[in-house]
Biopython code that builds the backbone (N, CA, C, O; Angstrom):
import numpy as np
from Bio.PDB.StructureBuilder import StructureBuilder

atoms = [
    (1, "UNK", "N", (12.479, -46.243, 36.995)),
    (1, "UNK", "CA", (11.713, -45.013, 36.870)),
    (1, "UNK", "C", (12.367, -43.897, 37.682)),
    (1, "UNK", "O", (13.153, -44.174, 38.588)),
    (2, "UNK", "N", (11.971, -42.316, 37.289)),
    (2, "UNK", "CA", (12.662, -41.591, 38.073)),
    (2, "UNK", "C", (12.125, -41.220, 38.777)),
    (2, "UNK", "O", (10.945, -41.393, 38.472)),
    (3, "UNK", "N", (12.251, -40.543, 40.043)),
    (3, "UNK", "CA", (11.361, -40.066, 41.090)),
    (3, "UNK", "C", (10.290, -39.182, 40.283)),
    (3, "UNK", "O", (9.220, -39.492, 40.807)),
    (4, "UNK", "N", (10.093, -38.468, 39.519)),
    (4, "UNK", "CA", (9.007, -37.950, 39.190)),
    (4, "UNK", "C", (8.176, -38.807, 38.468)),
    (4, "UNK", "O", (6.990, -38.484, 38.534)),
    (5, "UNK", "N", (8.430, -39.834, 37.775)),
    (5, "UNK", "CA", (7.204, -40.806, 37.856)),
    (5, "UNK", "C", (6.525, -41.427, 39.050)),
    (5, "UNK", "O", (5.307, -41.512, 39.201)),
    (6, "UNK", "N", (7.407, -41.830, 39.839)),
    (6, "UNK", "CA", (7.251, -43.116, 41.087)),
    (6, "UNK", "C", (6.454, -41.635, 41.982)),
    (6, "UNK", "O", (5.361, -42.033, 42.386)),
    (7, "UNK", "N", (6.623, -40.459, 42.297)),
    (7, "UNK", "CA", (6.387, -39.255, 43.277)),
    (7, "UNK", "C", (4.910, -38.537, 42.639)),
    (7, "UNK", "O", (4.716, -37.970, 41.564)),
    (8, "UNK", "N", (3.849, -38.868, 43.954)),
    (8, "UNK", "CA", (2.652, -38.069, 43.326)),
    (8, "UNK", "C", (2.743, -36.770, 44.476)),
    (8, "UNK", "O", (3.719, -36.286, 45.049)),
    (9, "UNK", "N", (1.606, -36.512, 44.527)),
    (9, "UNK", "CA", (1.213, -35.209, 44.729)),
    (9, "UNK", "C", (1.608, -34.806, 46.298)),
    (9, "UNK", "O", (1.739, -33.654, 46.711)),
    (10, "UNK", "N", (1.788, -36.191, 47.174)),
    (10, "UNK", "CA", (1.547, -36.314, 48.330)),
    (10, "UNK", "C", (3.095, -36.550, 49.206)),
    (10, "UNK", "O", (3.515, -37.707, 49.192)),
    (11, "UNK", "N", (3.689, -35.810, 49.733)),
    (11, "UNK", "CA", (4.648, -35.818, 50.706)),
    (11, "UNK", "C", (5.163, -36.020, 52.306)),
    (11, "UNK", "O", (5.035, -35.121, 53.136)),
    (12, "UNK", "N", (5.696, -37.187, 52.578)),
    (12, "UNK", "CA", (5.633, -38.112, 54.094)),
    (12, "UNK", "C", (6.997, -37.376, 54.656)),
    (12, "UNK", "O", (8.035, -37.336, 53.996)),
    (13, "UNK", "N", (6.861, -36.837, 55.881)),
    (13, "UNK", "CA", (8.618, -36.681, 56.164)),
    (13, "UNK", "C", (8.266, -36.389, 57.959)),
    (13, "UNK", "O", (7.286, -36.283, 58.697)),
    (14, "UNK", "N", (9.905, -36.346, 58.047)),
    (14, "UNK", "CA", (9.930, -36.116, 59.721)),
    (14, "UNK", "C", (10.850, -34.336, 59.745)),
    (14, "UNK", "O", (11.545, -33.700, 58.953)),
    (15, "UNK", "N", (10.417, -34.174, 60.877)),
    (15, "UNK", "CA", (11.059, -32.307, 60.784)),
    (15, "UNK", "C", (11.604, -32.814, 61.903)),
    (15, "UNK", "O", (11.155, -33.437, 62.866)),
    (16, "UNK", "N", (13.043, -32.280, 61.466)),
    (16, "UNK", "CA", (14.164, -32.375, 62.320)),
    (16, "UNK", "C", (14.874, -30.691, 62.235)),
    (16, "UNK", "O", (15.100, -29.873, 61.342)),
    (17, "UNK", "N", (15.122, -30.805, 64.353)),
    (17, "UNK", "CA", (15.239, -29.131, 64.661)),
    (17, "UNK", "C", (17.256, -29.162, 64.071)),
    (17, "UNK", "O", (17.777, -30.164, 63.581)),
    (18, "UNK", "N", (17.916, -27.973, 64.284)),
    (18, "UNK", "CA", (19.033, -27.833, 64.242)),
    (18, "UNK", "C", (20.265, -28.725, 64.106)),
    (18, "UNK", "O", (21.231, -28.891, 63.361)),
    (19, "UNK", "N", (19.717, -29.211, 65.229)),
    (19, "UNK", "CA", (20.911, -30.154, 66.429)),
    (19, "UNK", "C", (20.830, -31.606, 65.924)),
    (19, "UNK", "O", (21.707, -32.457, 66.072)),
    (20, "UNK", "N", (19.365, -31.798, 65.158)),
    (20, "UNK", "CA", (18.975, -33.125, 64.029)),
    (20, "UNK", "C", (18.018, -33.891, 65.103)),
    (20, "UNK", "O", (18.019, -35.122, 65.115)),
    (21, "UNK", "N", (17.113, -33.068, 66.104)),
    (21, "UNK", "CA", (16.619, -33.781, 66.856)),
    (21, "UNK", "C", (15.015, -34.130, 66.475)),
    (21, "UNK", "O", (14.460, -33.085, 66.133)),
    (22, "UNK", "N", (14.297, -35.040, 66.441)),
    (22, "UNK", "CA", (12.896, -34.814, 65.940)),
    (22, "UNK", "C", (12.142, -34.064, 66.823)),
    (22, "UNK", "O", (11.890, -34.185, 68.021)),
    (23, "UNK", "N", (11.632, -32.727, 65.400)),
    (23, "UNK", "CA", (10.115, -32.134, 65.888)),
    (23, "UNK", "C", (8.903, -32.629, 66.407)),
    (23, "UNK", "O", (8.006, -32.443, 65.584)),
    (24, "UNK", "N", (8.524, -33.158, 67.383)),
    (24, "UNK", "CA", (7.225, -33.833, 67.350)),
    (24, "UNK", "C", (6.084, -33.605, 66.439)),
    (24, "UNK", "O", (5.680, -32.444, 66.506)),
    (25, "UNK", "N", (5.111, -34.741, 65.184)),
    (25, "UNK", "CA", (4.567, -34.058, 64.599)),
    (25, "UNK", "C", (3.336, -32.976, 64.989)),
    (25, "UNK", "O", (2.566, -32.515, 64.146)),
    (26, "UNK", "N", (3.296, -32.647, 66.478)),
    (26, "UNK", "CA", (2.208, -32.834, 67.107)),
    (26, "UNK", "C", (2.217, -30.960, 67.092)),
    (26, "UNK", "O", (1.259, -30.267, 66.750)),
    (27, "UNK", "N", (3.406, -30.513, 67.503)),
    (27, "UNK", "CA", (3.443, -29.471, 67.422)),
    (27, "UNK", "C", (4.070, -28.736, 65.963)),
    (27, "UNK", "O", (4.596, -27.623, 65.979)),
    (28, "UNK", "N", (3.928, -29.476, 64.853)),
    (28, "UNK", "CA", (4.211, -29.166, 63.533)),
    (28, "UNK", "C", (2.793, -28.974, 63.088)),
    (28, "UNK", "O", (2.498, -28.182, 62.194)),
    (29, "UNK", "N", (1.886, -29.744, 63.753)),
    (29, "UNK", "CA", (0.537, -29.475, 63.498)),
    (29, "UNK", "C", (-0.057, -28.483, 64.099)),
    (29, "UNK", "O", (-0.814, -27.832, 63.379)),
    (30, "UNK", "N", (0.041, -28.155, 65.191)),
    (30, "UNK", "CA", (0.013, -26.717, 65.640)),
    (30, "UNK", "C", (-0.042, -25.654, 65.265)),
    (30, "UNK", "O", (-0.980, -24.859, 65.197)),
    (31, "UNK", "N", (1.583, -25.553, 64.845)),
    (31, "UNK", "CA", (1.701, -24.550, 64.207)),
    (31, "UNK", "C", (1.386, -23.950, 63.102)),
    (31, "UNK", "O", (1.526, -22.786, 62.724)),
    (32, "UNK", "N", (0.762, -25.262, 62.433)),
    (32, "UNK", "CA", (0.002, -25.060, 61.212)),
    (32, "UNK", "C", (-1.280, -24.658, 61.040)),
    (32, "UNK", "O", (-1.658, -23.795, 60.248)),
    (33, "UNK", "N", (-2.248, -25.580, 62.126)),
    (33, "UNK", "CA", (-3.247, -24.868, 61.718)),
    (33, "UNK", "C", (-3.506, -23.142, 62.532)),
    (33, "UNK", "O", (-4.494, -22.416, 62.419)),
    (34, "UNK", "N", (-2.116, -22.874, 63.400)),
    (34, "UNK", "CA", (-2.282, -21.754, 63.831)),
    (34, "UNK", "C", (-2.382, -20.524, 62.267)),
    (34, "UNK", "O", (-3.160, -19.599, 62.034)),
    (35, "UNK", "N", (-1.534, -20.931, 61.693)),
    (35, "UNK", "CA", (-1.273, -20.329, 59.880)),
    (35, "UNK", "C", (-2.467, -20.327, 59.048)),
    (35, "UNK", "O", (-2.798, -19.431, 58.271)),
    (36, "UNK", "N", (-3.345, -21.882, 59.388)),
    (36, "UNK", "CA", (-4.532, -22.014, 58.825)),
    (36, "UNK", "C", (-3.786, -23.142, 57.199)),
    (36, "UNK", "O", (-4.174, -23.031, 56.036)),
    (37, "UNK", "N", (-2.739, -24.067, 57.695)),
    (37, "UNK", "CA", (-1.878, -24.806, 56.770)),
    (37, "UNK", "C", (-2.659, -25.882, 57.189)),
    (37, "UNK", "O", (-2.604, -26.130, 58.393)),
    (38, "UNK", "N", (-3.740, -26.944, 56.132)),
    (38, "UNK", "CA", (-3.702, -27.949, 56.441)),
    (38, "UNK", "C", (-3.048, -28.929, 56.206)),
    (38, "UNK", "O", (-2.390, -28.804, 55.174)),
    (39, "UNK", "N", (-2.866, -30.405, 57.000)),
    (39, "UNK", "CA", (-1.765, -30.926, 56.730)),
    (39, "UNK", "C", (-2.160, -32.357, 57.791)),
    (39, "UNK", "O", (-2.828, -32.032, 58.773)),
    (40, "UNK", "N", (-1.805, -33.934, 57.687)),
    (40, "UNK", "CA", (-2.503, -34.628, 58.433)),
    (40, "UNK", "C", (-0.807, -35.438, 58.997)),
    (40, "UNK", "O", (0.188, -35.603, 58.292)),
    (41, "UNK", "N", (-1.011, -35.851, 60.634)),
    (41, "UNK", "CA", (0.019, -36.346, 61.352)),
    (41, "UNK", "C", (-0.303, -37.639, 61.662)),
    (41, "UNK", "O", (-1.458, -38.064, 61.622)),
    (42, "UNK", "N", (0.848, -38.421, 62.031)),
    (42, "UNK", "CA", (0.347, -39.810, 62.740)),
    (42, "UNK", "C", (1.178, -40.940, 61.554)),
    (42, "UNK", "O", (2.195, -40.888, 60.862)),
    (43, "UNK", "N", (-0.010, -42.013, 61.826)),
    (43, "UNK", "CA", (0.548, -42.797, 60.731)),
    (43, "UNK", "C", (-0.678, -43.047, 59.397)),
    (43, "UNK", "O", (-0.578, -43.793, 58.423)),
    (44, "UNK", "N", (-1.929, -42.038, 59.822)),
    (44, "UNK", "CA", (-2.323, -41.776, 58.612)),
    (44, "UNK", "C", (-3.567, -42.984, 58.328)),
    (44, "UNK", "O", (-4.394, -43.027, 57.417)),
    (45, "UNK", "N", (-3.385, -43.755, 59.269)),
    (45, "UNK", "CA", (-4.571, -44.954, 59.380)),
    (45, "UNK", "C", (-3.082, -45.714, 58.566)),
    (45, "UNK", "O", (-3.451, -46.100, 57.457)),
    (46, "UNK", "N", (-2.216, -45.894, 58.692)),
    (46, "UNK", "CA", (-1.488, -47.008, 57.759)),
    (46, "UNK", "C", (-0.344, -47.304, 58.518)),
    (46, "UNK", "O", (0.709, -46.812, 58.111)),
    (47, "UNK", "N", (-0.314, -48.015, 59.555)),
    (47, "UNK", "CA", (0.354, -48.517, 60.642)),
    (47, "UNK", "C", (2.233, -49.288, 59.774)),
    (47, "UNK", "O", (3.427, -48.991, 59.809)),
    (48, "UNK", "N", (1.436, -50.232, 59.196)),
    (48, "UNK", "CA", (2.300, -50.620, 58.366)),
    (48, "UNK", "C", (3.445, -49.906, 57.571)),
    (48, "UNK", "O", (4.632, -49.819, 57.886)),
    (49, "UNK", "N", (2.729, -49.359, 56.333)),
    (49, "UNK", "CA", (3.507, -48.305, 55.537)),
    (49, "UNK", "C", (4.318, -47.407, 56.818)),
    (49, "UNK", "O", (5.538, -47.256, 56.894)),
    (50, "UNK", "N", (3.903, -47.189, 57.207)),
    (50, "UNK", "CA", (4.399, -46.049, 58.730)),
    (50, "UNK", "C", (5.745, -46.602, 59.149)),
    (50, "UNK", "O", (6.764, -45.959, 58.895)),
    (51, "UNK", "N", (5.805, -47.987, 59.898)),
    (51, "UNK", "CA", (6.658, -48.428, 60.059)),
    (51, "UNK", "C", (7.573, -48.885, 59.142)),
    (51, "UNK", "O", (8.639, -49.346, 59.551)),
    (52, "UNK", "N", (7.312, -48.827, 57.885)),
    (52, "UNK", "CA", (8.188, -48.958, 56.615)),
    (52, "UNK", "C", (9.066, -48.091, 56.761)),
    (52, "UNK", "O", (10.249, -48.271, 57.048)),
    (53, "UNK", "N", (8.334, -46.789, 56.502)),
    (53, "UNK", "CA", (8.739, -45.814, 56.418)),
    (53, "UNK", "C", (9.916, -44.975, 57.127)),
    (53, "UNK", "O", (10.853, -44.310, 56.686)),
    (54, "UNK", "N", (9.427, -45.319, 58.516)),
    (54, "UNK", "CA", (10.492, -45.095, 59.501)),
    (54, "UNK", "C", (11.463, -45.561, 60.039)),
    (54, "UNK", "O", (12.338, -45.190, 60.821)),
    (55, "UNK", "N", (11.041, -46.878, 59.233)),
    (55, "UNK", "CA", (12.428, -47.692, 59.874)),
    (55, "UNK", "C", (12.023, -48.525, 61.015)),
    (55, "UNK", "O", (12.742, -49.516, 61.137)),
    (56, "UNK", "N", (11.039, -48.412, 61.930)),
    (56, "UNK", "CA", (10.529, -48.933, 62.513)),
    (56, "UNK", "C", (10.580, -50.634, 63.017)),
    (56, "UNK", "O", (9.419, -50.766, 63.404)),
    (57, "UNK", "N", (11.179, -51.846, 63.208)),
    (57, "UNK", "CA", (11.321, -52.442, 63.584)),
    (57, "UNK", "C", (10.317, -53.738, 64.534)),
    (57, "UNK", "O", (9.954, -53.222, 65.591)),
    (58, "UNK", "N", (9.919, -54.899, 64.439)),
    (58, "UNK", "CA", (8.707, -55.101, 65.041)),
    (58, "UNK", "C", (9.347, -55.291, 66.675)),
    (58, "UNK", "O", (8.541, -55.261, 67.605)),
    (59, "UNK", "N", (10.497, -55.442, 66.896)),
    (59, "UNK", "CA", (10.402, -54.922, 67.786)),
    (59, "UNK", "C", (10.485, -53.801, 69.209)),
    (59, "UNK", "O", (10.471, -53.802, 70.440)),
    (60, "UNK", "N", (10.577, -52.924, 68.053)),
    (60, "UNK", "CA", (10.973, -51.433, 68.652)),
    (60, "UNK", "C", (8.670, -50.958, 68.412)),
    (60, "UNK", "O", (7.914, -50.325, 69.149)),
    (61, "UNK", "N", (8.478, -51.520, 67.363)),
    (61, "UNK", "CA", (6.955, -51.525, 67.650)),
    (61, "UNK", "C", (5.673, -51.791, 68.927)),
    (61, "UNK", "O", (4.642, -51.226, 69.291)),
    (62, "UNK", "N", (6.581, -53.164, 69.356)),
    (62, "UNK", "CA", (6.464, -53.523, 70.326)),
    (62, "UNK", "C", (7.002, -52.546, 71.526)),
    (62, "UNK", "O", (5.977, -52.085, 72.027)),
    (63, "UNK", "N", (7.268, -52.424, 71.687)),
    (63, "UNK", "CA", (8.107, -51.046, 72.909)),
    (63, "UNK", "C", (7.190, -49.788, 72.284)),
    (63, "UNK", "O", (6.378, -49.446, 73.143)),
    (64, "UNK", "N", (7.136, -49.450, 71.765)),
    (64, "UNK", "CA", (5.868, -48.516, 71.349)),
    (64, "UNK", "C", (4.497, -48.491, 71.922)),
    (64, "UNK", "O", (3.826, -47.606, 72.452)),
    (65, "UNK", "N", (4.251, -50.005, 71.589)),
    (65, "UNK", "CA", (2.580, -50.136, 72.272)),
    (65, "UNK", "C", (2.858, -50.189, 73.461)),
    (65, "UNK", "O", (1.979, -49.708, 74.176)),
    (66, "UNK", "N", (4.116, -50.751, 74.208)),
    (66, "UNK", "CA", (4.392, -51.057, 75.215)),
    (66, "UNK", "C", (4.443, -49.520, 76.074)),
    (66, "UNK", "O", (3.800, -49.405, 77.118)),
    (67, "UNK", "N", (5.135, -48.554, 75.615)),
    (67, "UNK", "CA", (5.185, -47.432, 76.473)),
    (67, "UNK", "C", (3.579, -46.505, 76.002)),
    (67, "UNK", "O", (3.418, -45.286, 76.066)),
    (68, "UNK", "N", (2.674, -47.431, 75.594)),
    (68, "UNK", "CA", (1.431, -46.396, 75.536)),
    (68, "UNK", "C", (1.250, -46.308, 73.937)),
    (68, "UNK", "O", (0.157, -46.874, 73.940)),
    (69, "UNK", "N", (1.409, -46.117, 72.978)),
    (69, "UNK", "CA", (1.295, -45.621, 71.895)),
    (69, "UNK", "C", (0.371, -46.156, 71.173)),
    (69, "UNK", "O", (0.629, -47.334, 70.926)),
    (70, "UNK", "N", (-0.853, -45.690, 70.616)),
    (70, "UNK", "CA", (-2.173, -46.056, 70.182)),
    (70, "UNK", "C", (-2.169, -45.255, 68.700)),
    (70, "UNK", "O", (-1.379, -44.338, 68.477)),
    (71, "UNK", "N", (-3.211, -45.751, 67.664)),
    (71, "UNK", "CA", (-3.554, -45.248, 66.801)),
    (71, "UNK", "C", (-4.325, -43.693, 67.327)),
    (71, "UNK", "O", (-5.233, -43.706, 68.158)),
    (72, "UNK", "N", (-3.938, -42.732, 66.862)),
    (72, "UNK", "CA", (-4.565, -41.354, 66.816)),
    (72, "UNK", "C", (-4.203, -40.533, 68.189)),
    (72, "UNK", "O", (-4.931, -39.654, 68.649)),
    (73, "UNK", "N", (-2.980, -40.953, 68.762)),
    (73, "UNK", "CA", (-2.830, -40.386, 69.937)),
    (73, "UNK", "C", (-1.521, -39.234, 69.681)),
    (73, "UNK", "O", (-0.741, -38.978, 68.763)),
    (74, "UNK", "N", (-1.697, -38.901, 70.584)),
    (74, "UNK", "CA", (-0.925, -37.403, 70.786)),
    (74, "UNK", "C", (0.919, -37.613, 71.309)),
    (74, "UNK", "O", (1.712, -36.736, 71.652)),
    (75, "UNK", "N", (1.123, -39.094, 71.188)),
    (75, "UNK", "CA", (2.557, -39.757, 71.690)),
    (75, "UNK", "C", (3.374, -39.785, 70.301)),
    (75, "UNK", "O", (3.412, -40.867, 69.714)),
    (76, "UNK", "N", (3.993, -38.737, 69.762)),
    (76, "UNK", "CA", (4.260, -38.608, 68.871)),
    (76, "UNK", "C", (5.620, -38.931, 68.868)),
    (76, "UNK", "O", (5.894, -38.825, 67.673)),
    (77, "UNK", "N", (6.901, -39.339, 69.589)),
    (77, "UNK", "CA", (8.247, -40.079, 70.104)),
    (77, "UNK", "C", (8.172, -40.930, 70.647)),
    (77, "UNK", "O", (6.997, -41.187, 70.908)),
    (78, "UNK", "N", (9.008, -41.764, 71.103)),
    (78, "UNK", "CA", (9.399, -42.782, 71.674)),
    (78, "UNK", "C", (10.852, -42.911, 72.213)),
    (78, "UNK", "O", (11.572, -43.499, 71.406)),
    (79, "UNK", "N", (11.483, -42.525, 73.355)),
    (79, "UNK", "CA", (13.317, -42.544, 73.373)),
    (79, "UNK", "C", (13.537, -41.886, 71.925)),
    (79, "UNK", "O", (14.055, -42.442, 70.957)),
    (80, "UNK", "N", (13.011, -40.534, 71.992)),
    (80, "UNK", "CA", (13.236, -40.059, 71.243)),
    (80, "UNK", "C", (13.421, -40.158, 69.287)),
    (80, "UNK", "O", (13.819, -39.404, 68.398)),
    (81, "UNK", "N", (12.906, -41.438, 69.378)),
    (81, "UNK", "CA", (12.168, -41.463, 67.542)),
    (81, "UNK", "C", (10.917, -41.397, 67.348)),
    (81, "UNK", "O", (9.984, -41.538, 68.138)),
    (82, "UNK", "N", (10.931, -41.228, 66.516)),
    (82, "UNK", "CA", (9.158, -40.644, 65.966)),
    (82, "UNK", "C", (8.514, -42.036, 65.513)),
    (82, "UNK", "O", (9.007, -43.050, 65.019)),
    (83, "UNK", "N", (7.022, -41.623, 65.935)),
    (83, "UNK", "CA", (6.199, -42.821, 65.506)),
    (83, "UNK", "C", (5.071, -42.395, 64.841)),
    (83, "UNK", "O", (4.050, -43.068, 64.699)),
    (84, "UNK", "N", (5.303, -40.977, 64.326)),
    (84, "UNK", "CA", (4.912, -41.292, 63.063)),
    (84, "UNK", "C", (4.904, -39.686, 61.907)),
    (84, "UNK", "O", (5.762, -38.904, 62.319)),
    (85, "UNK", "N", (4.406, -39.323, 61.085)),
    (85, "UNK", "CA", (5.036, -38.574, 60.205)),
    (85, "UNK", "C", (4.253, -37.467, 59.786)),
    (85, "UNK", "O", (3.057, -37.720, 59.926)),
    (86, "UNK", "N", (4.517, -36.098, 59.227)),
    (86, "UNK", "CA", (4.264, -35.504, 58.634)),
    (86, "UNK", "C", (3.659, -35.763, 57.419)),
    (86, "UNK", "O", (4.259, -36.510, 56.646)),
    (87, "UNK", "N", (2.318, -35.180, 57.011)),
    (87, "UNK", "CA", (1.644, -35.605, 55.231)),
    (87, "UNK", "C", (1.123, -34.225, 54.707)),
    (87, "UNK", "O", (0.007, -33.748, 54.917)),
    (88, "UNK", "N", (2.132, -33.684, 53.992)),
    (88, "UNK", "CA", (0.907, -32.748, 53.287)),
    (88, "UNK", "C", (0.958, -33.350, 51.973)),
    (88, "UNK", "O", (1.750, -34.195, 51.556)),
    (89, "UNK", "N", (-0.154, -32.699, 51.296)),
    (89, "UNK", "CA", (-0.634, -33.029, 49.442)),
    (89, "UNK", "C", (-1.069, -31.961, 48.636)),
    (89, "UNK", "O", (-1.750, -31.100, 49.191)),
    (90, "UNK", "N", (-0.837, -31.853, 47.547)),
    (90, "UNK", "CA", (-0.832, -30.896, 46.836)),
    (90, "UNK", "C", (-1.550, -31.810, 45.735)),
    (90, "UNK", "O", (-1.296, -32.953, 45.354)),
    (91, "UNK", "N", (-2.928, -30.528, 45.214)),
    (91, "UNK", "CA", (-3.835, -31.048, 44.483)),
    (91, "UNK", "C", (-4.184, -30.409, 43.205)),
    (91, "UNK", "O", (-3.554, -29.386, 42.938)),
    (92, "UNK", "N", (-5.036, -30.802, 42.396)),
    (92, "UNK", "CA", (-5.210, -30.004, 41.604)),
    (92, "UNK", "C", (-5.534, -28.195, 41.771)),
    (92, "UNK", "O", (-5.435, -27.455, 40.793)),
    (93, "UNK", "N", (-5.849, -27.777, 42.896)),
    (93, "UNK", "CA", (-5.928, -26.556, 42.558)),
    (93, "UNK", "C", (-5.188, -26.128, 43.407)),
    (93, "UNK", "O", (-5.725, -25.195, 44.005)),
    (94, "UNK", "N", (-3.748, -26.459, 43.922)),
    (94, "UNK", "CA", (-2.658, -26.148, 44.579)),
    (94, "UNK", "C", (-2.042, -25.108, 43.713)),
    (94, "UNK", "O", (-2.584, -24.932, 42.622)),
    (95, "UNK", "N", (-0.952, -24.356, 44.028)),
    (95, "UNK", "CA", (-0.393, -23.223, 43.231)),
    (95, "UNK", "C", (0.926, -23.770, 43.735)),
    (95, "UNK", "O", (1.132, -24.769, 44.425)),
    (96, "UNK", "N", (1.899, -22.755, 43.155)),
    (96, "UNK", "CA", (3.031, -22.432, 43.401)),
    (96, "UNK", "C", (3.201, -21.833, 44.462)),
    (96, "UNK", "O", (4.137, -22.261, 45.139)),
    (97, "UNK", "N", (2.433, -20.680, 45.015)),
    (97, "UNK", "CA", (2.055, -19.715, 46.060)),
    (97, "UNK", "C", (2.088, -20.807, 46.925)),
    (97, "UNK", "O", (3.188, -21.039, 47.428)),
    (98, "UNK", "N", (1.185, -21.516, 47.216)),
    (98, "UNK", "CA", (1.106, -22.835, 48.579)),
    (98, "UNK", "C", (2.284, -23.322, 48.452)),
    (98, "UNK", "O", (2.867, -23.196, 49.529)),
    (99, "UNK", "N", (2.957, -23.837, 47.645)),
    (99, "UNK", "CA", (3.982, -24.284, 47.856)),
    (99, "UNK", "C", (4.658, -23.784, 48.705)),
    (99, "UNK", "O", (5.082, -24.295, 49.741)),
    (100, "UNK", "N", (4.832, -22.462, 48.193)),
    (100, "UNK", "CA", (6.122, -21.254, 48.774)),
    (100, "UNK", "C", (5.474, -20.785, 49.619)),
    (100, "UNK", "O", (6.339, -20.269, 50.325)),
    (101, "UNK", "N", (4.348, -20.541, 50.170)),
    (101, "UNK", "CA", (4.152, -20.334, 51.702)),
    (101, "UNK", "C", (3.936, -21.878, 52.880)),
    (101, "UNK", "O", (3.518, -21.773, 54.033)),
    (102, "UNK", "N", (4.304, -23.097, 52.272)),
    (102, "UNK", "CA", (4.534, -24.013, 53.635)),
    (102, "UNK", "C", (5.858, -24.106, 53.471)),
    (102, "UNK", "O", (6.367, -24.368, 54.561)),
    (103, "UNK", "N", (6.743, -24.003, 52.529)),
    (103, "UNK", "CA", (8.479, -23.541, 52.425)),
    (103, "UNK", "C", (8.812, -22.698, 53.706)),
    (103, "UNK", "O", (9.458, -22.938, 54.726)),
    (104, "UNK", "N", (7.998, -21.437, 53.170)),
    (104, "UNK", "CA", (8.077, -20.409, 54.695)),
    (104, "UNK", "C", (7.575, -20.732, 55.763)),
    (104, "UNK", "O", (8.225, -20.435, 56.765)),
    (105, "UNK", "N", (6.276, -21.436, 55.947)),
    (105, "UNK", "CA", (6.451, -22.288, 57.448)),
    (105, "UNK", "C", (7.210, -22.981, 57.739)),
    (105, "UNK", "O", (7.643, -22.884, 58.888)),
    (106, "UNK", "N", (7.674, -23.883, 56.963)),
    (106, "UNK", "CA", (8.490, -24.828, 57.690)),
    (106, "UNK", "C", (10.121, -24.288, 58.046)),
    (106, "UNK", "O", (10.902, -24.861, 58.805)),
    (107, "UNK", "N", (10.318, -23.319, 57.452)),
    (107, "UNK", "CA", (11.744, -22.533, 57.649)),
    (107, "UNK", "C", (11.224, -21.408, 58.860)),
    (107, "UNK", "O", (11.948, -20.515, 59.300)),
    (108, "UNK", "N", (10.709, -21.500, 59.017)),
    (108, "UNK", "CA", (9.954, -20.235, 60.162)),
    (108, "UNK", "C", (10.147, -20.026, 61.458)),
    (108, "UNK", "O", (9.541, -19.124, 62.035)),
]
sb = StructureBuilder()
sb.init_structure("model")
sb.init_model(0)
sb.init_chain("A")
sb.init_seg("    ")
for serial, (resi, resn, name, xyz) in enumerate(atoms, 1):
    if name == "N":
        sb.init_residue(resn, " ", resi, " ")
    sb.init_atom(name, np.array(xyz, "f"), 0.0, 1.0, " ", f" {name:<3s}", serial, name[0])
structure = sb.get_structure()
């Protein structure tokens, strides 16, 4: 199948600054709802998929819980990788306009 079958509405990613370093999602959320962009961080209640996702390792997981890292907390790195991700979704009454204004946030 091609990505536009397998790809719904809903988009997972990590924001990486210049230099290729991770954005924390913590202050990607910030800045969003400073805009009034909603948008949900973390691992989304899906611990699993999360660590799929990232590459994540069980035991680099382990070193995670180990340096503190809880469901819904504000520890958004670890030695500098992310633990967990960016989600926005686009719905039925999404536009083109939304599109192209979180384009311009995120280039901002």
């Amino acid at each position: 199948s091609t990505w536009r079958q397998a790809q719904g509405p809903t988009i997972a990613f990590v924001v990486l600054d210049a230099d290729g370093v991770v954005v924390p999602y913590t202050r990607v959320a910030k800045a969003a709802r400073q805009e009034s962009i909603i948008l949900r961080v973390g691992c989304m209640c899906n611990p699993g998929a999360c660590q799929r996702f990232l590459g994540i390792d069980d035991s680099q997981l382990r070193e995670n819980y180990a340096a503190g890292k809880v469901c819904s907390d504000d520890n958004d790195t670890v030695d500098g990788r992310p633990t967990g991700a960016i989600r926005i979704s686009f719905g039925r009454m999404s536009t083109w306009s939304d599109a192209r204004r979180w384009l311009r946030f995120l280039k901002g």
